[in-house]
C-alpha positions in Angstrom: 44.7 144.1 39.4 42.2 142.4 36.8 39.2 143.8 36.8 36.4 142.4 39.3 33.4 142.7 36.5 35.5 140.5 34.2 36.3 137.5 36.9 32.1 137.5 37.7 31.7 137.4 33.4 33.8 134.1 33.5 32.2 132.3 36.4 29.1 132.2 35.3 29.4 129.4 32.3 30.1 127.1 34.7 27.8 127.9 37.5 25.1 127.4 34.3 26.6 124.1 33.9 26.0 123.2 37.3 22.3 124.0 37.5 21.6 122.6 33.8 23.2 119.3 35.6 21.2 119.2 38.3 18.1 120.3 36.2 18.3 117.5 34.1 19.2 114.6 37.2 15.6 116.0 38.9 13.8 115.8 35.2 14.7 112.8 35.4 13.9 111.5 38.1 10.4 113.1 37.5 10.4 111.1 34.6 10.9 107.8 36.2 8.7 108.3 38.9 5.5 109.0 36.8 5.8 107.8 33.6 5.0 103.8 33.4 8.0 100.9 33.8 7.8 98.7 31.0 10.1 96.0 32.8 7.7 93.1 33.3 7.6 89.2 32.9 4.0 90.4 31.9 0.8 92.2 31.4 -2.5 92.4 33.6 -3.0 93.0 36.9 -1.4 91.5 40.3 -2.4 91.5 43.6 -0.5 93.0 46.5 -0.9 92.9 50.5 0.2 95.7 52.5 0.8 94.4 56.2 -0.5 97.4 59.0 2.5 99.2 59.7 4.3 98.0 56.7 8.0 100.4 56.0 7.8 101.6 52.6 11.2 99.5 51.5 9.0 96.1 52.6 6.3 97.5 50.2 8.9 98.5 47.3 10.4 94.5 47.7 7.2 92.7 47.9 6.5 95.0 44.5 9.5 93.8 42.9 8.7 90.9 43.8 5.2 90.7 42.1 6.6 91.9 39.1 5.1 95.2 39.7 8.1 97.3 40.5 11.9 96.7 38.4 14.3 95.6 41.4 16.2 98.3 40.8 13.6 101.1 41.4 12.8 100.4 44.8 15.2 103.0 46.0 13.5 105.1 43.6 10.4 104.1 44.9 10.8 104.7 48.5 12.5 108.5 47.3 9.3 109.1 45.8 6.8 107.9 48.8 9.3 110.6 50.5 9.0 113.3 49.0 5.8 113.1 48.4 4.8 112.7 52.2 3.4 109.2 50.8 5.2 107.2 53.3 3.4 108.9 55.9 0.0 108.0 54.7 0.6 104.1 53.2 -2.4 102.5 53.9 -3.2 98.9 54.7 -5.2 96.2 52.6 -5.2 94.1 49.8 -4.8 96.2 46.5 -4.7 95.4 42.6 -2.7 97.2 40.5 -1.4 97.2 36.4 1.9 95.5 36.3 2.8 98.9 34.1 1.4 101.3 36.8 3.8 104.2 37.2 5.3 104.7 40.8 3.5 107.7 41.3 0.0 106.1 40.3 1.5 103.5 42.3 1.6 105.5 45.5 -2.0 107.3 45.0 -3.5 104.1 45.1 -2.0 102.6 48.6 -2.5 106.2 49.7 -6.0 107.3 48.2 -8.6 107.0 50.9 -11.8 106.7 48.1 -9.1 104.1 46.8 -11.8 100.6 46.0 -9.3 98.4 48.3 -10.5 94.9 48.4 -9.9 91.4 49.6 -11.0 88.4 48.7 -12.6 85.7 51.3 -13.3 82.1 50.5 -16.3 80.0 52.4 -15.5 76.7 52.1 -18.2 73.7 50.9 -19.5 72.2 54.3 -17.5 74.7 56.6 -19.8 75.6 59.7 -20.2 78.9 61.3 -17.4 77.6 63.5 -15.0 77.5 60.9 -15.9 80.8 59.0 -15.6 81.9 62.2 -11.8 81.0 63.3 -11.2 81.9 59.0 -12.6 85.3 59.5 -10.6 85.7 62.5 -7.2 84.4 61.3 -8.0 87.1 58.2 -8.5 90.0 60.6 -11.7 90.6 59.5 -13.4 90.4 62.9 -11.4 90.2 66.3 -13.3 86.8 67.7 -15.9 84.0 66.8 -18.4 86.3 69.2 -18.3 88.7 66.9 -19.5 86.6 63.9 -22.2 85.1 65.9 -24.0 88.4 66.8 -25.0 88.7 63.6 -25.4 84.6 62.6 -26.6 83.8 65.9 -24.6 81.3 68.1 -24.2 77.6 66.5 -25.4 73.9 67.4 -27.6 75.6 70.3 -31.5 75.6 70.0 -32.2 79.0 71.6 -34.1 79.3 74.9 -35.8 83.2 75.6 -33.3 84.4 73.0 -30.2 83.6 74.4 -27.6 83.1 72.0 -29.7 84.2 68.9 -28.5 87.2 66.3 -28.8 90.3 68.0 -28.5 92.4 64.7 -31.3 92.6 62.0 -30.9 90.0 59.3 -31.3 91.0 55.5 -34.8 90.8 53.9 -34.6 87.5 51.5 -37.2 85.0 50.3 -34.3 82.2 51.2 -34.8 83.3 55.2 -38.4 83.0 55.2 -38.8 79.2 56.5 -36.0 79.7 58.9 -37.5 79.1 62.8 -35.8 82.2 65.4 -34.5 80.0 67.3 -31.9 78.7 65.4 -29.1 80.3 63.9 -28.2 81.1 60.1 -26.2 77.9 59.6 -26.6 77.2 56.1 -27.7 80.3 54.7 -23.5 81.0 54.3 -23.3 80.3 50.7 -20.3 78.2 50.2 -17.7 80.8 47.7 -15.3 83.2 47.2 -16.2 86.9 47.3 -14.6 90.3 46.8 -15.6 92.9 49.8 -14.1 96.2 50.0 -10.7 95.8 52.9 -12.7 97.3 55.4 -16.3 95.3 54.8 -17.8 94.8 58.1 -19.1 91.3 59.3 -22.4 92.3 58.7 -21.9 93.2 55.0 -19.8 89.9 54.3 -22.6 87.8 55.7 -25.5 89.5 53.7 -23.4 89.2 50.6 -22.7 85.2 51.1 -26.9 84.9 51.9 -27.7 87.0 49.0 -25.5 84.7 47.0 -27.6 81.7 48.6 -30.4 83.1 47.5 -29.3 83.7 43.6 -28.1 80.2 43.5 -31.0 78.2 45.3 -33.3 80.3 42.6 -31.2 78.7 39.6 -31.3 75.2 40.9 -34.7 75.1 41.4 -35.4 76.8 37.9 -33.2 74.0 36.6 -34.2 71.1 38.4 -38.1 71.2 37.7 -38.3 67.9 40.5 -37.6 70.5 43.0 -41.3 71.7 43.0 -42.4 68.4 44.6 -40.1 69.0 47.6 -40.9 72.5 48.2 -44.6 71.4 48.0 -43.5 69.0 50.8 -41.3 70.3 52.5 -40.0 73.9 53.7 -36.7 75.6 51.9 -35.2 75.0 55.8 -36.0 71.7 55.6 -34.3 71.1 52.3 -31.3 72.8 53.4 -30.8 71.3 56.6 -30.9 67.7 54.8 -28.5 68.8 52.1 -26.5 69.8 55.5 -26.1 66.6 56.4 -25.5 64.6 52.6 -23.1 67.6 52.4 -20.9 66.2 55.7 -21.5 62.3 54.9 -21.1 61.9 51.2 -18.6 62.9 48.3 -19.5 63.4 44.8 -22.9 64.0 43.1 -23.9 60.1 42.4 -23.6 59.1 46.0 -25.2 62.1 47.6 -28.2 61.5 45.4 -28.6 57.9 46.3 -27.9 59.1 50.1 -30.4 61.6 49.7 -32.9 59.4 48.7 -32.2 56.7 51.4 -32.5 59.8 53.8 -35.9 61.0 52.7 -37.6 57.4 53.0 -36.0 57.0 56.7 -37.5 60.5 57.4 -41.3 59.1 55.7 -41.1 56.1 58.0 -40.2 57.5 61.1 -36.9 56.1 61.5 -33.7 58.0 63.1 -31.5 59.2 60.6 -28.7 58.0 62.9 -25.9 60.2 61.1 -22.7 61.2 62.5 -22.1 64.0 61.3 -24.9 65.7 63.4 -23.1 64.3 66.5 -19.8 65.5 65.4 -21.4 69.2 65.0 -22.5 69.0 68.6 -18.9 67.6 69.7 -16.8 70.0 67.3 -15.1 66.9 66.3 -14.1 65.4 62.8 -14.7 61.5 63.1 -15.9 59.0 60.9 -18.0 57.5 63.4 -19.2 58.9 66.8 -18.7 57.1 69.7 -20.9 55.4 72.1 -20.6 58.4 74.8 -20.8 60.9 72.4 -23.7 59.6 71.1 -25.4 59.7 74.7 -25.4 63.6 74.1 -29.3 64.9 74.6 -28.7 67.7 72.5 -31.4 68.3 70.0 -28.9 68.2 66.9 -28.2 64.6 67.5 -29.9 62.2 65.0 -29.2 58.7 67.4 -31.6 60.3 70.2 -33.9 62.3 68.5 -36.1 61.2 65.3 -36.6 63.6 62.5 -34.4 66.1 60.9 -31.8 68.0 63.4 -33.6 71.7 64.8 -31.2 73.1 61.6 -28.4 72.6 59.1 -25.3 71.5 60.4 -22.9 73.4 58.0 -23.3 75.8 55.0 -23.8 73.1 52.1 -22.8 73.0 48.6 -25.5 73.5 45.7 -24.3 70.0 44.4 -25.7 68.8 48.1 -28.6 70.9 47.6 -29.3 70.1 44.1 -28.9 66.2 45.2 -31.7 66.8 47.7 -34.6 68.0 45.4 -33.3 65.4 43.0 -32.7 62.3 45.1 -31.5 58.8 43.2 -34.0 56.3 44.5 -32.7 52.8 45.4 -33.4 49.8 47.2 -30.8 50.6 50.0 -31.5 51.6 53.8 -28.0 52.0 55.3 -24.6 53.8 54.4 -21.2 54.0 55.5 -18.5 56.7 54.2 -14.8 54.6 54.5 -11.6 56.9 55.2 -11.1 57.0 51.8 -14.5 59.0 50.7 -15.8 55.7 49.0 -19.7 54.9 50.1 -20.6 51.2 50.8 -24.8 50.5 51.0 -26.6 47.9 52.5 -30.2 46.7 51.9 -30.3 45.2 55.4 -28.9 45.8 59.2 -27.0 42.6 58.5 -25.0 44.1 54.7 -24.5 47.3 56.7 -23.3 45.8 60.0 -20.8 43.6 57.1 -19.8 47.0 55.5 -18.5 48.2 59.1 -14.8 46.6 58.7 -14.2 49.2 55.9 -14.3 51.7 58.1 
């Protein structure tokens, strides 16, 4: 019978084998999870969205997919988020991260909670509070327009004991100074695109866009040294709510200056400004020329009934608008008409301008 001590002796190469096997499989598999992938079509940074609720094998593809994980990682990828209770803890957002990132630097940043997860939002030049609101909405940022207009106030609406107006404190700026209380912030939105942290509250996004206003209204008047003769004349809200309206009528920086101009000397003598664009932000609708029942409307806002400027702005305007304003073209011209096709026609009399009408 061969000795028992001597089988035992004989075994064990083998069983060394096996666990020098299996020790170098997990080293390496340590190894590929933290150390950097160098498969890229690049360098830099990209930009990834994680969907609320996303599995982690949708995050691995849309990784690969961005160049920021190798196709054939993801496997490796969602192995990792499991053993590492990541997959448990993925949070949502928008996130940047290095194209070289290692998986496991990869998973402490869409699982960090003091992780600086941001999104970008873009206002649109001559959007209303209207549209930023349905935008902000569509980007999940706030659940309806309501939401928005506690803090902007309630558009197109002159306010009557309050009704309507912002119901949260606005920021502290020079910019806000001019502004009446019974009108909303239409056109204190400055017109951009802006980082916020994922989880940036309404509030936050709004005072960041006015601060912005603020910052850029400064430059232009630095630059334009004009300006000083309109805000000797004129109030900041006043400026703004005309470069409202050359914002919605007018393309390009020529024309708005000339419209400008031809809007400041109807203002001096009297006249209705008679633009459709202030009818169109009562109606909520987009055309090129209201019609005879719209502009029957008594609100305030429209410029057929009512002489002077509207009670506010009518969108959030660009700083080409604004700048236009301060530094209008002057011209010989009373009337204007903006064809389909953005190009502006004048007229020096009711008859040129009643002529220009078939280009419409």
């Amino acid at each position: 019978m061969p000795n028992s001590t001597i089988l035992h002796t004989a075994r064990r190469p083998r069983n060394t084998q096996w666990v020098i096997a299996v020790v170098v499989v997990l080293l390496c598999v340590f190894f590929m999870i933290v150390w950097p992938v160098w498969l890229r079509d690049g360098e830099g940074d990209v930009q990834v969205r994680i969907a609320k609720g996303a599995s982690v094998r949708s995050v691995a593809e849309e990784l690969a997919r961005i160049g920021a994980l190798p196709s054939k990682d993801i496997w490796l990828f969602e192995f990792a988020a499991k053993v590492t209770d990541a997959d448990r803890v993925i949070r949502a957002g928008d996130f940047t991260v290095p194209r070289d990132e290692s998986i496991l630097d990869l998973l402490r940043t869409f699982t960090s909670q003091n992780e600086s997860r941001e999104k970008s939002l873009t206002f649109i030049e001559g959007w209303d509070l209207r549209d930023i609101a349905k935008y902000l909405v569509r980007e999940q940022v706030i659940p309806s327009a309501e939401e928005l207009y506690k803090v902007t106030g309630v558009p197109a609406r002159v306010y009557i004991g309050g009704v309507g107006a912002p119901e949260r404190s606005l920021p502290d700026l020079d910019v806000l100074e001019t502004r009446p209380q019974n009108v909303s912030v239409e056109g204190f939105i400055f017109p951009d695109t802006y980082r916020v942290f994922a989880d940036a509250t309404v509030d936050e996004i709004v005072e960041k866009a006015m601060k912005e206003m603020e910052e850029k209204v400064q430059e232009a008047t630095d630059r334009d040294v004009t300006s000083e003769k309109f805000y000797k004349q004129y109030s900041f809200f006043e400026v703004l709510t005309m470069a409202s309206i050359i914002e919605a009528e007018v393309r390009g920086t020529e024309d708005r200056r000339k419209v400008a101009d031809i809007m400041w000397r109807r203002l001096e003598q009297g006249w209705p400004l008679q633009v459709d664009s202030s009818v169109n932000y009562i109606t909520e609708k987009n055309t090129p020329s209201a019609s005879a029942q719209d502009i029957k409307n008594t609100s305030p806002y429209n410029t057929y009934k009512h002489r002077g400027l509207p009670p506010g702005p009518i969108n959030n305007p660009s700083i080409d608008s604004i700048r236009a304003v301060i530094t209008p073209e002057p011209n010989d011209k009373w009337f204007f008409l903006t064809s389909k096709d953005g190009t502006v026609y004048y007229g020096r009399t009711l008859e040129e301008h009643a002529a220009n009408r078939k280009y419409l």
